[in-house]
C-alpha angles and dihedrals in degrees: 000000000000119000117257084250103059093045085065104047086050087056093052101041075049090067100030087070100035097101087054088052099053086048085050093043087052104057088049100058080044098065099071109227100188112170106293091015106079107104104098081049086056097047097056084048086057102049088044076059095048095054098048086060095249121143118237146214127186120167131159115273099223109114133153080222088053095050081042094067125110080219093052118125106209104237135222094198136078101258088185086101103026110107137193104210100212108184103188118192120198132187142239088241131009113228095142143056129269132260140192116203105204137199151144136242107185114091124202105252118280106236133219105351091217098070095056106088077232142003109306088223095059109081109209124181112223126174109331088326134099113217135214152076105297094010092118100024084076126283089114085064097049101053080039086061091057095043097049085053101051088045085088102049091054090042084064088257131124120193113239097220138059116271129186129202117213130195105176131180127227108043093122093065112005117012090221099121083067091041104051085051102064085040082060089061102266108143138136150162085278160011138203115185109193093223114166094260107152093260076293129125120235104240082184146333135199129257121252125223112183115195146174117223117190112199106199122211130174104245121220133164113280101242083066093038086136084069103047127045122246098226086194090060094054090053098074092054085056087051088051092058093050097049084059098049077053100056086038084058099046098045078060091069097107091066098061116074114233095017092067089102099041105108091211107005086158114071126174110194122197093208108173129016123188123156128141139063100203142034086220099046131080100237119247090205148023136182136229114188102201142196133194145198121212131174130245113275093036111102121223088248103056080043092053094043092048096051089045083049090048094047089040087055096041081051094046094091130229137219093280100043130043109234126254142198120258128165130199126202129185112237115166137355107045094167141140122218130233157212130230098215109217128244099053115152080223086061087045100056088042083055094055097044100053096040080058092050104038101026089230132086126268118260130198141213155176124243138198098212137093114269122181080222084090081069089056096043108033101046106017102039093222127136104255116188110203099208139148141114144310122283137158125199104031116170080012138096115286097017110195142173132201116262091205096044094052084049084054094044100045092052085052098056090041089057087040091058097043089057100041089045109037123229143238128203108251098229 
C-alpha cells in the first residue's frame, strides 16, 4: 500500500500537469489515424515514449504466427506498415508486479464532414467536452496512460516493476495489434485497457465475427426481369433470416451469466451494402458487410457456421421463390468474447483507487460491444480491467469525452499503478 501522503502528491501532480495532457490529447485527435493510416499518429505516441525515458519497440504487425492464432482476424489490408509502438520501463530492483497500460490508436471513419458542428479533427473543448473524431475512443485513454504513469514521476515516486505502455492498431476490426504484441512476448500480472467506459469496469463483453456475403443473381434487361434474378432482391431475404438467428440468439440471454438483464445483448449490424453494375440491368450480385455479435463461450467458428447455416438455408429456395447461390467469408473480427471473474487482487486495487480519486465506489458492467481485453484474458490468462472515462457519441457525429471525467480517470490509474507496482522514493 501506498502512504496516504504519496497518494496525494500523485493526485496533484495528476492535475499540475493536466493542462499539458488535454494539448497533448489534442494533437493527437488532430493526426487522423484511419485503418491503415495510423502511422504520424504513432509517431507522435512514440516520441511522447521517448521522452518519458521509456524504451520502444515498433515493429510491423504482420507475422505468420500472427495469421496462425485462433484469435487471428483475417485482414483486408497490407500489414507490412502497419506498427504497434510498445515503451517498456524497468526498474533497478524489482519489488512489484507488472503492468501493461493498453490502448489503442486507430479511429472508425468519420463520415460526411458536414454533419460534425466542426471539423472531427479539431478538438475543441466545450463546455466540460472534448471534441473529435477518436477523443473518446479512446485517444483521450491512451495519452491518459502516459499521463497516469508519469504522475509519478512528477509526485517524487518511481514503480518498482516493469511496466509497459502499449498503443496498437487494428482494434477497431481485428483485434490483432493487441494481439501480435503479446505474441511478441508482452505480458504481465495485469492490464489495464482505457477504454471510454463510463468510469465504469467491464465485467464482460461479447465476441465479434465480421463477414462478406455475396448474393449472386442472372442479369437480364428489365423489360425481361421474369427471366433473370435480382441478387439484390434476394438479399434482403437473406437480411430477414438473420434477423431471426438474431432474435433466436437474444431470447438465449438468460443462459449466459452477466448478460441475463441486458434487454439485446446480441446485435447483428448490416454495415455496408453494394450490389449492381447498371440502372437497366437487373443486377447478378449484390453485397452484405456484416457484423455480429457472440457470447462468450461461443467460438468464431461455430458463429460463423451458424450464421453460413442460417444464410444457406435463407438461399435454399421455397415453394414461392427459386434458390439461389450466396458465400460468406469471413474478413475481419474473428474474435471470442470474455468475462472478468470477480475477486481479482488486480479489481481490488482498481476499487480503492477510484473510490480515492472519485470519492464513489466502482461499478461494473457488460457490454455488447467488441474490447481488446478478450486478447488479455483469452489467450494470456491475465486479469485485464477495461476502464476509462465518460464519452458519448463515439463512431458518431460530434464524438466527445469529459474533461473531468478523463482528470478523474487518469488519477485513478495513476494510484492504481503506484499500489500494483510498488514505489520507490526518487532521491
Amino acid at each position: 500500500m501506498i502512504s496516504d501522503t504519496q497518494a496525494q502528491r500523485i493526485l496533484d501532480a495528476v492535475d499540475a500537469a493536466f493542462d499539458e495532457q488535454l494539448r497533448a490529447t489534442a494533437d493527437l485527435v488532430a493526426a487522423p489515424s484511419l485503418r491503415a493510416d495510423e502511422e504520424t499518429a504513432q509517431d507522435l505516441v512514440e516520441a511522447r515514449m521517448a521522452a518519458l525515458g521509456l524504451e520502444i519497440d515498433r515493429w510491423t504487425i504482420g507475422s505468420p504466427e500472427l495469421e496462425a492464432h485462433p484469435g487471428y482476424g483475417p485482414s483486408t489490408v497490407d500489414y507490412s506498415r502497419m506498427t504497434n509502438v510498445v515503451g517498456t520501463y524497468t526498474p533497478e530492483r524489482v519489488e512489484g508486479r507488472s503492468l501493461i497500460l493498453n490502448g489503442h490508436i486507430d479511429v472508425v471513419p468519420e463520415g460526411p464532414e458536414a454533419q460534425w458542428s466542426r471539423s472531427p479533427w479539431d478538438a475543441e473543448v466545450r463546455d466540460g467536452w472534448m471534441y473529435g473524431r477518436g477523443a473518446g475512443d479512446m485517444k483521450a485513454g491512451l495519452i491518459a496512460n502516459l499521463f497516469a504513469f508519469d504522475a509519478l514521476r512528477r509526485a517524487g515516486l518511481a514503480p518498482t516493476a516493469r511496466v509497459h505502455l502499449q498503443s496498437v492498431v487494428e482494434e477497431e476490426c481485428t483485434g490483432n495489434g493487441s494481439l501480435a504484441a503479446l505474441l511478441r512476448g508482452y505480458e504481465a500480472e495485469a492490464v489495464i485497457i482505457s477504454e471510454p467506459e463510463e468510469d465504469a469496469l467491464v465485467r464482460a463483453n461479447v465476441g465479434v465475427l465480421w463477414c462478406t456475403i455475396r448474393v449472386s443473381g442472372e442479369p437480364t434487361h428489365p423489360r425481361e426481369m421474369a427471366n433473370g434474378f435480382n441478387a439484390i432482391d434476394a438479399a434482403y431475404e437473406v437480411i430477414g433470416a438473420l434477423r431471426g438467428l438474431e432474435r433466436e440468439w437474444n431470447a438465449e440471454r438468460d443462459r449466459h451469466r452477466f448478460f441475463e438483464d441486458l434487454d439485446h445483448p446480441i446485435n447483428f449490424n448490416i454495415g455496408g451494402i453494394s450490389g449492381g453494375d447498371w440502372p437497366s440491368s437487373v443486377p447478378a450480385w449484390c453485397e452484405l458487410r456484416l457484423r455480429v455479435a457472440l457470447y462468450p463461450g461461443m467460438t468464431a467458428a461455430e458463429a460463423h457456421a451458424a450464421v453460413e447455416d442460417c444464410v444457406r438455408a435463407a438461399a435454399s429456395g421455397s415453394a414461392e421463390r427459386r434458390p439461389f447461390d450466396v458465400r460468406v467469408t469471413p474478413d475481419g473480427f474473428y474474435a471470442e468474447g470474455y468475462v472478468l471473474e470477480p475477486g481479482s487482487d488486480a479489481e481490488a486495487v482498481l476499487e480503492r483507487a477510484h473510490r480515492a480519486a472519485f470519492g464513489r465506489d466502482l461499478t461494473s458492467f457488460t457490454t455488447p460491444g467488441y474490447l481488446d481485453g478478450r486478447v488479455f484474458v483469452n489467450y494470456g490468462n491475465t486479469p485485464t480491467l477495461v476502464y476509462g472515462p465518460v464519452s458519448e457519441n463515439i463512431h458518431g457525429f460530434d464524438e466527445r469525452v469529459s474533461v473531468e471525467s478523463v482528470r478523474r480517470c487518469t488519477q485513478s490509474m495513476a494510484l492504481f499503478i503506484a499500489e500494483w507496482c510498488g514505489v520507490a522514493e526518487i532521491d
